[in-house]
N, C-alpha and C positions, 0 to 999 in steps of 0.2 A: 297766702298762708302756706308754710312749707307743710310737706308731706309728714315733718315728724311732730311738729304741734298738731296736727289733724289728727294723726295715730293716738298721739296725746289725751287730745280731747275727744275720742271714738271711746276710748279703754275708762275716762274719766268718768264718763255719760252709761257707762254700760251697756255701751250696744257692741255687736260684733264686728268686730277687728278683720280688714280683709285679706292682711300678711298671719291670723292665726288659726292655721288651717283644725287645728283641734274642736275650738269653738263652732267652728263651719261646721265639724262631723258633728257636736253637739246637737244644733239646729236642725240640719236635715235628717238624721234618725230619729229626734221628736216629730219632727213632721212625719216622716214614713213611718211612723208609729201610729198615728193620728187616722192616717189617710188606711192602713191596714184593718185598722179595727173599721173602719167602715165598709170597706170590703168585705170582711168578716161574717160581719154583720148584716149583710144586706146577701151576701151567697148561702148564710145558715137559713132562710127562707126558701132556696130553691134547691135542697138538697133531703133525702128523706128523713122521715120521722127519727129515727136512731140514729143521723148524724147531728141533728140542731143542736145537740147539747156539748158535742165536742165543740165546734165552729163557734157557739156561744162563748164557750170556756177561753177556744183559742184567743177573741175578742178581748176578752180580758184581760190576759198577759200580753197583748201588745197596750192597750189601754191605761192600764199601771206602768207600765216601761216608759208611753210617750209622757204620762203624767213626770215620773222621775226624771224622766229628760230632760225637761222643760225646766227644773231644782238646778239639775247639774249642771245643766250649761249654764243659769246663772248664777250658781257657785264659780265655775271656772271661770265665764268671765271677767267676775270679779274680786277674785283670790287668787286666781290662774295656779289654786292646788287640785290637788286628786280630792274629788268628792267620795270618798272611801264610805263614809256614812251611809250616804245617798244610794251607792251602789248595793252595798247590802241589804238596807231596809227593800229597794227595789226586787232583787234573787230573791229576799227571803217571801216576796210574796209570790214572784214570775212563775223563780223552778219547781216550787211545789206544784203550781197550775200546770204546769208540762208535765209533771210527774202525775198525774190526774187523767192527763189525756191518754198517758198508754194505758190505762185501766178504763177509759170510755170507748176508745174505739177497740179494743179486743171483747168487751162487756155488750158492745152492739152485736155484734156477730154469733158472741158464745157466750149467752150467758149463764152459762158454768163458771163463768171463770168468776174465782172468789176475791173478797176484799183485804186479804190478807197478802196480795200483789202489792194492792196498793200501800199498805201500811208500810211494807218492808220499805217498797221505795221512797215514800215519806221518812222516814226513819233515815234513811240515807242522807234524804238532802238537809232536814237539820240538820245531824251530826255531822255530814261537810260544813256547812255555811256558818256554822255557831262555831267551828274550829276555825275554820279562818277566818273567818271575823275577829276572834279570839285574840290568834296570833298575831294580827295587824293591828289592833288596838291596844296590843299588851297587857293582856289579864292574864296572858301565858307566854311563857316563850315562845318565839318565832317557829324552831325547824318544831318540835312539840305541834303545834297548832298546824303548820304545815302538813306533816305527818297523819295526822291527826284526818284532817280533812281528803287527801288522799283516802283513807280507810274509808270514807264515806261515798268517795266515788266511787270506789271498786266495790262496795255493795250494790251500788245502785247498777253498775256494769254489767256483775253476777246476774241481777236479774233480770234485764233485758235480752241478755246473751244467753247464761246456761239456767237463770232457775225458770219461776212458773211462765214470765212475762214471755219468755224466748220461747218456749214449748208450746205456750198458746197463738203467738204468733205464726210458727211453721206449720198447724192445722187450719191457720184463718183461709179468708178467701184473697184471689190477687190484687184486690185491689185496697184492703188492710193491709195485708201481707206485704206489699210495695211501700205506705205510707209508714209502718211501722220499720221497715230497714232506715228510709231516709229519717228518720225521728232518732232509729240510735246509731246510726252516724251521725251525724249531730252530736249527740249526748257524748261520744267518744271522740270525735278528733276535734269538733268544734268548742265543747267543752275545757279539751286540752289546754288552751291558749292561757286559762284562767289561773291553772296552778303556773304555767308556764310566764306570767305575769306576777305570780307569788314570789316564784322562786329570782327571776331574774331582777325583774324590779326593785323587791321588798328585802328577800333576802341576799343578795351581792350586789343590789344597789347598780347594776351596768346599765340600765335601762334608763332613761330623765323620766320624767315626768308626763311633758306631752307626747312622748312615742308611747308608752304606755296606754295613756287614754285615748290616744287615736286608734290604738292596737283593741283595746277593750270594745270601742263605740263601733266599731266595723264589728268584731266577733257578736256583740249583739244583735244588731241587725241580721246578721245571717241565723245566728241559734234562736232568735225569736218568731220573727218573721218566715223563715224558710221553712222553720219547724212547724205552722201552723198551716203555713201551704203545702206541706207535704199530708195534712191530714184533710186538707181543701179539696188536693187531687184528686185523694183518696174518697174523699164523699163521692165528687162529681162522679169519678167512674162506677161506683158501687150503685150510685141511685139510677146513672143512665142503664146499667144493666139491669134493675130492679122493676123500670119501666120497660123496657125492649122486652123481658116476659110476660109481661104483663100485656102486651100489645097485640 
């Protein structure tokens, strides 16, 4: 059997194709999705009482992401389009759950801090997400919807950086204080790639298809993942200090 009726009958069958590296990234960030919320999951038991519910939380947004994975890849396998749908319905649950966690772990620490952090940041990330969304789907125009969802990032910016989230982060302790830098690095450069896939992809069209989606399935992985282990760390060192006083 030649090599191109095999490829033929691989793509026919719906299984993954070993010349489309796309599909590959598909697979293995459902899996690292999978295998993360069990780590998750199994670390929020050994970390103190006012971490479990972050680590819990964290659990989740990779857990709905490996779920969405698992859609998209076989949408793309067999459509080999952008699952645009899939991507959204997935942000629209993930980012709010990230945007949750900078209000649980500065809430551990000081709970002063009010819930009108977290509103704002919610507030943010619909009004990104439902904008571009918007824009991609055409219930509005493109740069409009584009534009549009920019404004929402740079709310959500504002208040990790200069409003209440960023103020109360620079009184926490270092080992918040640490996981809360690496969580909005994240939100700002790792984020970046998404309008960055707006604009190039969607609106000037320079980008295909599968560089795109491979572009996106990588910046996942790292804004999901990384972002949950940067709140991971952050427990580990906060509860190993928590016992050494207590010792």
């Amino acid at each position: 059997m030649s090599s191109e009726s095999l490829d033929a009958r691989i793509h026919a069958a719906g299984f993954l194709d070993p010349n489309d590296p796309v599909a590959i990234s598909f697979w293995i960030i459902s899996i690292s999705m999978v295998a993360s919320t069990v780590f998750f999951l199994m670390e929020s038991m050994n970390v103190g009482a006012h971490w479990k519910t972050s680590l819990n939380v964290g659990s989740l947004v990779t857990l709905v992401a490996a779920v969405h994975y698992f859609y998209m890849r076989e949408f793309w396998v067999q459509i080999h389009s952008s699952p645009i749908l899939y991507r959204y319905i997935d942000w629209s649950i993930t980012v709010p759950l990230q945007m949750i966690e900078f209000f649980l772990i500065l809430k551990a620490v000081q709970p002063g801090t009010s819930s009108g952090m977290f509103f704002r940041l919610f507030l943010g990330t619909v009004w990104m997400l439902a904008s571009g969304y918007a824009g991609e789907a055409h219930f509005v125009p493109a740069w409009p919807g584009f534009i549009s969802g920019l404004a929402g990032w740079g709310v959500i910016l504002f208040e990790i950086f200069a409003g209440e989230a960023g103020q109360d982060a620079s009184k926490a302790n270092k080992a918040v204080a640490e996981a809360f830098t690496i969580m909005r690095l994240i939100v700002t450069v790792g984020w970046a790639i998404y309008p960055a896939g707006y604009f190039f992809g969607y609106l000037c069209g320079s980008v295909d298809a599968s560089t795109l989606n491979l572009v996106y399935n990588l910046a996942d992985f790292v804004n999901k993942i990384a972002f949950v282990l940067a709140i991971w760390a952050g427990a580990k060192e906060d509860t190993q200090r928590m016992r050494g006083l207590l010792e």
